[in-house]
C-alpha positions in Angstrom: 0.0 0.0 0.0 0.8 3.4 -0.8 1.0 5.9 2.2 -0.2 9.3 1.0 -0.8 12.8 3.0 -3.3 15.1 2.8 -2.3 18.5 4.5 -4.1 22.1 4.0 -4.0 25.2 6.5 -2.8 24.8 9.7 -1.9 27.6 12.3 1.3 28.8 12.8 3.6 27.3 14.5 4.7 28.0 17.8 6.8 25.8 20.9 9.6 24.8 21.3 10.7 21.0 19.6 13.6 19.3 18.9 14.4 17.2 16.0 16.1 13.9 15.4 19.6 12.8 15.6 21.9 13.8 12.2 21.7 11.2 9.9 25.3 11.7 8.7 26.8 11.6 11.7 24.8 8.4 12.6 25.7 6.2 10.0 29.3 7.0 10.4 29.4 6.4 14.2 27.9 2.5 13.2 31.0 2.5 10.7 33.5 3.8 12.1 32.2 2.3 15.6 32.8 -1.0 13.7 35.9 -0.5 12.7 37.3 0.7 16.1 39.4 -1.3 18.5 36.8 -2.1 21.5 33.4 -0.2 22.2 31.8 2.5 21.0 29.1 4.3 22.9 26.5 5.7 20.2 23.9 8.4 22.0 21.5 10.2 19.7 21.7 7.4 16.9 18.9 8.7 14.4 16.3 5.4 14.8 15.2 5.9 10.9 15.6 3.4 8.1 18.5 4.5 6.2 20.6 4.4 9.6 19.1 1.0 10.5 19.8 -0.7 7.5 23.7 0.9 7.8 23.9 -1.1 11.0 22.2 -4.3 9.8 24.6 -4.3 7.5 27.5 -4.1 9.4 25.5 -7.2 11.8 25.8 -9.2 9.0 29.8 -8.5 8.8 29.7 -9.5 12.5 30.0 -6.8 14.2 27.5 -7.0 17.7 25.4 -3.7 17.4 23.4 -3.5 20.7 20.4 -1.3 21.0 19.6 -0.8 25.3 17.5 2.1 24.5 15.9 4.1 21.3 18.6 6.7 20.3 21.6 4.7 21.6 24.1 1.9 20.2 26.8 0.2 21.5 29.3 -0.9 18.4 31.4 -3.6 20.2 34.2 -2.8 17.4 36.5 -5.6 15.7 39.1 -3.3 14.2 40.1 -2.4 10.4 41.1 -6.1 9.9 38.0 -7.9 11.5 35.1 -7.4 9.3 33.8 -10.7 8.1 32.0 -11.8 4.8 28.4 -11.8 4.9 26.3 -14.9 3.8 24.0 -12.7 2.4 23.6 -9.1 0.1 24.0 -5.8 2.3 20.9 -4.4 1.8 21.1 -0.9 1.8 17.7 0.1 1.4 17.5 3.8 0.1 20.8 5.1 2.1 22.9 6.3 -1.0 25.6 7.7 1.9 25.6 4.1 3.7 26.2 2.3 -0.3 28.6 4.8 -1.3 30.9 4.6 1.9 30.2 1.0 2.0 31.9 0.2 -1.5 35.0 2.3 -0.2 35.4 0.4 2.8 34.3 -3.0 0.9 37.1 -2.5 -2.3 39.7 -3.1 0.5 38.8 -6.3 1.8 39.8 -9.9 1.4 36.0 -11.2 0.9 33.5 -10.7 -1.8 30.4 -8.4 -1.2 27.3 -7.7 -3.0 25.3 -4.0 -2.1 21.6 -3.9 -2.8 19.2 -1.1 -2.8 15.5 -0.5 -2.8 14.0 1.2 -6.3 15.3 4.3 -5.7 18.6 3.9 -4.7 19.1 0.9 -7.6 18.2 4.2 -9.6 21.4 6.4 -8.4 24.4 6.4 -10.4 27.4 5.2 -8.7 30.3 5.7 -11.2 31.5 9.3 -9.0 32.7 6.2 -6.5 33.3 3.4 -8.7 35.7 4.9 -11.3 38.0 6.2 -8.3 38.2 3.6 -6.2 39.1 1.4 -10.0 42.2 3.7 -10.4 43.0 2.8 -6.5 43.1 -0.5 -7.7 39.5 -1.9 -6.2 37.4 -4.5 -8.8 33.7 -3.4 -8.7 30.9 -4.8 -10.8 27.7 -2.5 -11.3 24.8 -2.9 -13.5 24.5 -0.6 -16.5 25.1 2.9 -16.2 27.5 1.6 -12.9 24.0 1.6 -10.7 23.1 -0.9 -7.7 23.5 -3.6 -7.5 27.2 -3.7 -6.9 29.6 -6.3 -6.6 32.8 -5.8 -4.9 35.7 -8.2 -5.3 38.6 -9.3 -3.0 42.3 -7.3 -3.9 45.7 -8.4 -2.5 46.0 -4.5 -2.2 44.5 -0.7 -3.0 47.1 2.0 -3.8 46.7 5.8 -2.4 46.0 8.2 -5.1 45.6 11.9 -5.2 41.9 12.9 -6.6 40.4 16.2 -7.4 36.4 14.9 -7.7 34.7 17.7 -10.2 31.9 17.5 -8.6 32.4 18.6 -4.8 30.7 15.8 -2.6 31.3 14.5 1.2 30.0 11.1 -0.1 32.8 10.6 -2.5 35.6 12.2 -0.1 34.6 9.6 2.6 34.7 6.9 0.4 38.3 7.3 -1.1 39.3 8.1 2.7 38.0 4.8 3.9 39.3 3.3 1.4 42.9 4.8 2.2 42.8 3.5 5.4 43.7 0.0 3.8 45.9 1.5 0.8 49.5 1.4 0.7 51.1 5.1 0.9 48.9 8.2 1.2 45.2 8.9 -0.3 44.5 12.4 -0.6 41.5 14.4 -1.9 40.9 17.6 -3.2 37.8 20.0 -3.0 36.5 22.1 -5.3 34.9 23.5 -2.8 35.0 22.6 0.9 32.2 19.9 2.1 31.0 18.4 5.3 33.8 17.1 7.3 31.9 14.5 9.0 34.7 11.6 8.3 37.6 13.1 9.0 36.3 15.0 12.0 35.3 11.5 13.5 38.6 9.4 12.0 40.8 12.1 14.1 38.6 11.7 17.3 39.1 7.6 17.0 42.9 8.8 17.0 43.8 8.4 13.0 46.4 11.3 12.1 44.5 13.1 9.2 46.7 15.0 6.7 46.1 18.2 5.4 47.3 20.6 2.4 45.8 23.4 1.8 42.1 22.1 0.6 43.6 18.8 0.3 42.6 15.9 2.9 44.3 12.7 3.2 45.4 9.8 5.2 47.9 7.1 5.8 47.3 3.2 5.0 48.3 1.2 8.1 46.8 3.6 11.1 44.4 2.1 13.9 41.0 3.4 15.4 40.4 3.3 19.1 36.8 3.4 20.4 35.4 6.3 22.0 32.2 7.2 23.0 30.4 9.7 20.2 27.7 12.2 20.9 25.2 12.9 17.6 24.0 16.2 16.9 20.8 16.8 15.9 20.1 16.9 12.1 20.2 20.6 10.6 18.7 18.6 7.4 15.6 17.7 9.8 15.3 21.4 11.3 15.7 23.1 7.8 12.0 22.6 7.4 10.9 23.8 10.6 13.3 27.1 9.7 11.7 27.7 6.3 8.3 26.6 7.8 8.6 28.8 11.5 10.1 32.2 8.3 6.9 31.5 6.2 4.1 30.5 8.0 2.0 33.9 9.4 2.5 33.5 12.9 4.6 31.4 13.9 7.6 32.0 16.7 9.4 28.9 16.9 12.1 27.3 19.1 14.1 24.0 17.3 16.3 22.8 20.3 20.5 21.7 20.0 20.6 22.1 16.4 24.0 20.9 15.1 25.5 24.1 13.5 28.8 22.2 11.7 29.6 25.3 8.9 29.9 22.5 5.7 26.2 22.0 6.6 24.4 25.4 6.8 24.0 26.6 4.3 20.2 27.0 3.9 20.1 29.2 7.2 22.9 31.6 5.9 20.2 31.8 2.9 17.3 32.3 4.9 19.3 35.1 6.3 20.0 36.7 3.2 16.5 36.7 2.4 15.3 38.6 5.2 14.4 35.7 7.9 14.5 36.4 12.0 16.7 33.6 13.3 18.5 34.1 16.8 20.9 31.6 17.9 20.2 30.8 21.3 22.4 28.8 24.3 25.0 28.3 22.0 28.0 25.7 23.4 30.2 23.7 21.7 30.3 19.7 22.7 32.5 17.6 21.3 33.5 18.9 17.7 29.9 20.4 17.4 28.5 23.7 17.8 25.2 23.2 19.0 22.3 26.4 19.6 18.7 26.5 20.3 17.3 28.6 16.7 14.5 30.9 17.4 12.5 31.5 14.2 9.8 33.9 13.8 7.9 34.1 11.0 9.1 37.4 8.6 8.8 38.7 5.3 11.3 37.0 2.6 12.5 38.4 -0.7 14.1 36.3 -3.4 18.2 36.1 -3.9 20.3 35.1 -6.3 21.8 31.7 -4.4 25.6 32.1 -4.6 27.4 29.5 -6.0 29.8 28.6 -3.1 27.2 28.2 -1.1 25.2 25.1 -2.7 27.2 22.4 -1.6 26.4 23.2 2.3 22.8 23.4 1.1 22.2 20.7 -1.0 20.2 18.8 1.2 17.7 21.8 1.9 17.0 22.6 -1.5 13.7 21.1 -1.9 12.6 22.6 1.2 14.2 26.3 -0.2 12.3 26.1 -3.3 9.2 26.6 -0.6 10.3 29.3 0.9 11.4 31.3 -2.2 7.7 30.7 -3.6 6.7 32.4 -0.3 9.2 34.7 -0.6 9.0 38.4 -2.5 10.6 38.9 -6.3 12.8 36.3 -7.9 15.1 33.6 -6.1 17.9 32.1 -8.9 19.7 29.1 -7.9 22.0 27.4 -10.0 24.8 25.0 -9.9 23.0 22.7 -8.2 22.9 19.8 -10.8 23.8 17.1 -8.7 19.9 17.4 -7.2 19.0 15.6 -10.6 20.4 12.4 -9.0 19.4 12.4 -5.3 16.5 10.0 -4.2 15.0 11.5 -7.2 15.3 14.4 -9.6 14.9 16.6 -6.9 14.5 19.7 -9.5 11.6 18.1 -11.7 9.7 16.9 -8.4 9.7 20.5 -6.9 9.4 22.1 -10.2 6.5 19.9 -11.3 4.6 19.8 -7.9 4.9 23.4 -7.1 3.7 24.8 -10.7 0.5 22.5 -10.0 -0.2 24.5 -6.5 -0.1 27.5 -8.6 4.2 28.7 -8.3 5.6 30.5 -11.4 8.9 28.5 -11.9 11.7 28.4 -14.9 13.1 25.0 -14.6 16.9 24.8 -15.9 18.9 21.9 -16.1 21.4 23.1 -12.5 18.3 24.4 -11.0 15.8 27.0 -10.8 14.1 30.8 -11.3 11.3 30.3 -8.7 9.3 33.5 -8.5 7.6 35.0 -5.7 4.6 36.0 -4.5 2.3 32.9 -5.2 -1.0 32.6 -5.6 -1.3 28.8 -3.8 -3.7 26.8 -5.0 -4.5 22.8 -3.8 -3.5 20.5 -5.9 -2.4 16.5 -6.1 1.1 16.2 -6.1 3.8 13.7 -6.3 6.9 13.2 -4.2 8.2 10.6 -6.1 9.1 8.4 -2.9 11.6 11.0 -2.1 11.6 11.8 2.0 12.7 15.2 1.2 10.6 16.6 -1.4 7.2 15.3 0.8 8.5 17.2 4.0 9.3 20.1 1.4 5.3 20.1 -0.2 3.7 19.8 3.2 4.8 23.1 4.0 3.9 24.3 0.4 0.6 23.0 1.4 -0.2 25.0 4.5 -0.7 27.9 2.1 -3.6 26.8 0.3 -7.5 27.2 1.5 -8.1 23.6 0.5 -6.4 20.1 1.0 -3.5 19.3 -0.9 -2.9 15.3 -1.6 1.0 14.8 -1.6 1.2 11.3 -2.8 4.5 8.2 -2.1 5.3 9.5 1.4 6.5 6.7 3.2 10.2 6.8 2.8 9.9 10.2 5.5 10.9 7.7 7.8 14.3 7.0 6.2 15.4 10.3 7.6 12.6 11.6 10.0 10.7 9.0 11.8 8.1 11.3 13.9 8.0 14.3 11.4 4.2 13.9 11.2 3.5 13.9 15.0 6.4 16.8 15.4 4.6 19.2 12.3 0.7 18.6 13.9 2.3 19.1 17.5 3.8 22.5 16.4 0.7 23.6 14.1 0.6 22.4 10.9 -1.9 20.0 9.5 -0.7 16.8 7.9 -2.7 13.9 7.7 -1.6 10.7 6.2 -3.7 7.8 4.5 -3.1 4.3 2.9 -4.0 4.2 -0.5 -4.0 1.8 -3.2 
């Protein structure tokens, strides 16, 4: 069965809530957990699907995950060298980060493993990790187009590179690092443009020496990990909509509790700022590598920018949910370079464009993004999200501005990165209902 929502006007929203764990940091605390020398306290573990099936996965390598409590792991860790073949596909459901850092880690290792992937993430193109990790020496089989499923083969050894990636991504940095913790010499990588430092930030804290030139990262082949206990963040991805929501929505005075504030990840409230939003840090304290504040939103009157450039990969995430808040917004809002939203969960521009025209936004659809103009008249309509988590969270908002019910259908995957959104949005004011359908 199909799980659609059906949202319309709410009132505005007003509290104080606080949203789950980050989803980046939570898959990497199961991996890197795993590949630590003894035990690895996890607290704020994200419970959704795509960190789940991240540490199933690493279960079926035999590594004991326990679970005492919801929001908490215990990684008892076997080391770099301990990982163990699986009797069965890792299943990666629709995590693209857990399948893309998996085949880095995989291409070093003495057994064979085979990644899987529901629909959408069998859909992703994997060749910005496969054709690297080849030149390092790793033996991956794909299907066409080098999509899921993958196959990776046992090497006697990977050889550190230097890489300069075109396209500037923390997936395909963490991948080539993982993968240079097995590799003989150094692996290094170059940014185009500095992105979230997730990986390295955590290798460093499990006592790996990480190497750096300039924008270059890299480590050594040979180091250890020692366990330590690791504190997540909440997800800035999961408050973004609350902050364009809170900016938007008539009304509302908002308070989103210990938002993680790492700078390769906020992007979107930098924009929101530029475009005229009230947002106040508040109790802001740094724990472990994180800055951490309570955001106060109040609801203000946005104008459209022109999105710079440097900005979109600490944004990329929070476009959909953007694209909302520039149709609320005043004038024009321009973003471009942005084309690597063609190949998230789903072609994040055509979902927005397509659903947002239909609820009555003016929008130019170009092939790295967007002109989405202001000033909407909104209008209910039936709209698709495609199965993607992000765009349904994105046209739920879109939907509070209409006068009658909006259908926003294929929203079950919300869980892969936001169990609870529904209960959190109706808790703070909005009005989202959902229904099975056929």
């Amino acid at each position: 069965m199909r799980l659609d929502w059906l949202a319309g006007r709410g009132q505005p929203l007003r509290g104080r809530i606080r949203v789950p764990g980050d989803k980046s940091v939570s898959h990497r605390a199961i991996m890197l957990g795993s590949l630590a020398e003894g035990v690895t306290r996890v607290r704020g573990f994200l419970e959704g699907e795509d960190t789940r099936a991240t540490a199933r996965c690493f279960a079926q390598m035999g590594v004991r995950i326990d679970a005492p409590s919801a929001g908490e792991r215990i990684v008892h860790g076997v080391g770099l060298h301990g990982l163990k073949a699986s009797s069965a596909p890792l299943d990666c459901g629709n995590a693209g980060t857990a399948m893309r850092l998996l085949v880095g880690l995989l291409s070093a290792q003495r057994f064979e493993s085979t990644l899987i992937g529901d629909e959408s993430l069998t859909r992703r193109p994997m060749a910005r990790v496969i054709d690297p990790l080849s030149e390092m020496g790793a033996q991956i089989e794909s299907a066409e187009g080098k999509r899921p499923p993958l196959r990776v083969l046992p090497v006697s050894k990977l050889h550190g590179r230097r890489f300069r990636p075109p396209v500037a991504s923390a997936q395909v940095k963490s991948a080539l690092l993982l993968a240079g913790l097995y590799a003989e010499g150094e692996t290094w990588v170059s940014e185009v443009h500095p992105t979230r430092d997730y990986t390295e930030s955590m290798l460093s804290a499990l006592g790996l020496e990480i190497l750096r030139d300039g924008d270059s990262v890299g480590v050594r082949g040979g180091g250890r990990l020692v366990a330590r206990d690791i504190d997540v963040p909440t997800d800035f991805s999961s408050a973004a909509f609350f902050l364009v929501a809170a900016s938007v929505i008539e009304g509302s005075d908002l308070i989103i509790e210990d938002v993680g504030l790492n700078p390769r990840r906020t992007g979107l409230l930098d924009t929101l700022l530029d475009m005229g939003a009230s947002i106040e840090r508040l109790n802001v304290r740094q724990v472990g590598a994180d800055e951490l504040a309570d955001l106060h939103v109040r609801a203000a009157t946005l104008h459209g920018i022109d999105v710079p450039l440097a900005r979109v990969p600490d944004m990329i995430d929070e476009f959909p949910a953007l694209f909302v808040a520039a149709a609320a917004a005043e004038g024009a809002t321009v973003v471009r370079g942005a084309a690597e939203l063609r190949v998230k969960e789903s072609d994040r521009i055509a979902v927005m464009a397509t659903a947002l025209k239909a609820m009555g936004v003016h929008l130019d659809e170009r092939p790295d993004g967007a002109v989405i103009q202001g000033g909407t008249r909104w209008q209910a309509a039936s709209v698709d999200s495609h199965g993607d988590h992000r765009c349904a969270m994105s046209l739920s908002i879109a939907a509070q501005f209409a006068d009658e019910v909006s259908t926003i259908r294929d929203c079950r995957n919300v869980d892969t990165s936001f169990p609870g959104y529904r209960d959190l949005v109706l808790g703070a004011g909005m009005n989202v209902q959902a229904v099975e359908a056929g």
